[in-house]
Structure formats: C-alpha cells, structure tokens
C-alpha positions as CSV (number, residue, x, y, z in Angstrom):
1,X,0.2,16.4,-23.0
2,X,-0.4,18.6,-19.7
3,X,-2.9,15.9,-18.5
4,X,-0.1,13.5,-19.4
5,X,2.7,15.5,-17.0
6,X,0.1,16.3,-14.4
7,X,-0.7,12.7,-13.9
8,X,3.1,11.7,-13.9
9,X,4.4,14.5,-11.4
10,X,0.8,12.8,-9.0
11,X,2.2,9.9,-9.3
12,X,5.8,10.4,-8.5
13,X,5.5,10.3,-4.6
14,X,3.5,7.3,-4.7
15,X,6.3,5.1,-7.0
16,X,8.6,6.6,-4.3
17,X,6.8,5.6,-1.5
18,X,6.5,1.9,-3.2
19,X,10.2,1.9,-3.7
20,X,10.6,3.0,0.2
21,X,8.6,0.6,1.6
22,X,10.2,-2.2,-0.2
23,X,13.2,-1.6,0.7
24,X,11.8,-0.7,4.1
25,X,10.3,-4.4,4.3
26,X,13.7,-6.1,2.9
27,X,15.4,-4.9,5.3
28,X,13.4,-6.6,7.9
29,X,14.6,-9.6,6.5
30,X,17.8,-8.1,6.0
31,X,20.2,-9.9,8.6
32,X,23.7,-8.9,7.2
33,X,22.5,-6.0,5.5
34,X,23.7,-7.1,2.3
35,X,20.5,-5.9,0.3
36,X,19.2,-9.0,-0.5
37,X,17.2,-11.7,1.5
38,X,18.8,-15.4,1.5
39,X,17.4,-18.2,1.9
40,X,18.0,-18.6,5.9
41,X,17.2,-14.9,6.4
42,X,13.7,-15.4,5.1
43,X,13.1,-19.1,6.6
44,X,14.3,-16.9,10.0
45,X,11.9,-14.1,9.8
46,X,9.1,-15.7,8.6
47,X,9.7,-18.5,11.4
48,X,8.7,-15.7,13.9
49,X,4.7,-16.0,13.4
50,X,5.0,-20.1,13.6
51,X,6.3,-19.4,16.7
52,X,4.5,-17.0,18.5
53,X,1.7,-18.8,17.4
54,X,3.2,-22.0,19.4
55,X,2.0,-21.5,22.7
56,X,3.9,-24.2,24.7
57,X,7.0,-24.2,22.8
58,X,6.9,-27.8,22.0
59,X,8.0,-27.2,18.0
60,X,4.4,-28.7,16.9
61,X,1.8,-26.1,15.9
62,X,-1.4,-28.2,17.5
63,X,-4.8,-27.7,16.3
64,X,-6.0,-25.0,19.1
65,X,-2.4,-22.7,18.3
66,X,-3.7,-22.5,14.6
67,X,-5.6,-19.7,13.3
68,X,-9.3,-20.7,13.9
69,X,-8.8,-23.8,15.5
70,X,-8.6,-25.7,12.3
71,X,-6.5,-27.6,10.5
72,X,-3.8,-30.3,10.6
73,X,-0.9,-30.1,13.0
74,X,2.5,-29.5,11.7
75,X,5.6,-29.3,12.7
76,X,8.0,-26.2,12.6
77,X,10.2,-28.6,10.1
78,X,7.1,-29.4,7.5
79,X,6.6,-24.9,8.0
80,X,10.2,-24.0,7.4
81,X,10.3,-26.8,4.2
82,X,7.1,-24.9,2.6
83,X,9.3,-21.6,3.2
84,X,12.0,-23.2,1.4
85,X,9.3,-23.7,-1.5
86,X,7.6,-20.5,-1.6
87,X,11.8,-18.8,-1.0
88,X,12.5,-20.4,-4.4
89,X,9.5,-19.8,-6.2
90,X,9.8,-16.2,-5.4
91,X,13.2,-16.3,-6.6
92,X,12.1,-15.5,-10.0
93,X,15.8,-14.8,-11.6
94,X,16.9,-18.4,-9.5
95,X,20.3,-16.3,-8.0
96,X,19.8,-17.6,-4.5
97,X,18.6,-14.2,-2.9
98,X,15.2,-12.1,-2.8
99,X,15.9,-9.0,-4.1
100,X,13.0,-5.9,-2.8
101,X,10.8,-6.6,-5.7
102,X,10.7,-10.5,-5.3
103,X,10.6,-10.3,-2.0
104,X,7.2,-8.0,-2.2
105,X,5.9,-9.9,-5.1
106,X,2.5,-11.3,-4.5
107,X,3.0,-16.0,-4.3
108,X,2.6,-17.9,-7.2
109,X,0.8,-20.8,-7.3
C-alpha cells in the first residue's frame, strides 16, 4: 500500500504537467479563447507551416519548398481540405470543436 501512495504522490506533478501543457498547446489554437479549438481555428494555425514553407508565396507548395525535396506539389487548398479531415477525425465526440485532449491525441488512421 505505501509503494502504492509513493508511486501516486511521483506521479502527481507529471499528470499536472500533462494537463498544463495541453491546455498550454490549445490555447495556441485558441483564437477566441473560448476553450475549445474550431474548425477554422485549427485549419488557421496549422496553415502557418504550409506557409512558411512556401517560399514565393505563390499558394503552391513546389517540389524544392517540401521537406526533402520530394513529393508532389499541392496546393494550400488540397492542405487545408486534409486539415478539414484530420479536424474531424480528431473530433472524437463529433461536437464540432477539439477539446485539450483531442486536440493532443495522437492521428488516427
């Protein structure tokens, strides 16, 4: 039973920690600071890396902006439609929003 409480009070801080940095995370996404992540808040946000990753602005990831040099060309339409899928397959309880714990869930396939 003391092994049982020892091991409980260790890992207190680091469920804590979890629950900060979730919330921590949603709130990047966290426009209207509502406390949960719609659908255009997370097509926004995740947006970002498509386009710092498009070098001359022109909407169309080429084949030298992608990671490694590889891969097909796509547009920041065909991106932000596959975040529209992966927003609603994360959406486990299908409300419309990411709450902290979808939002930090690993994808499903």
């Amino acid at each position: 039973m003391r092994r049982l409480v020892i091991a409980v009070a260790l890992l207190m801080p680091l469920t804590a920690f979890a629950q900060d940095s979730r919330a921590d995370y949603l709130k990047q996404f966290d426009t209207n600071g509502d406390g949960k992540v719609s659908e255009a808040e997370y097509v926004a946000y995740m947006s970002r890396g498509f386009q710092s990753m498009d070098s001359n602005g022109d909407g169309i990831l080429e084949t030298s902006e992608l990671p490694g040099g590889h891969g097909k060309p796509i547009t920041l339409k065909e991106y932000q439609d596959n975040l529209r899928h992966q927003f609603h397959k994360l959406d486990h309880h299908h409300h419309g929003y990411l709450n902290a714990q979808e939002l930090t869930a690993p994808p499903q396939g």
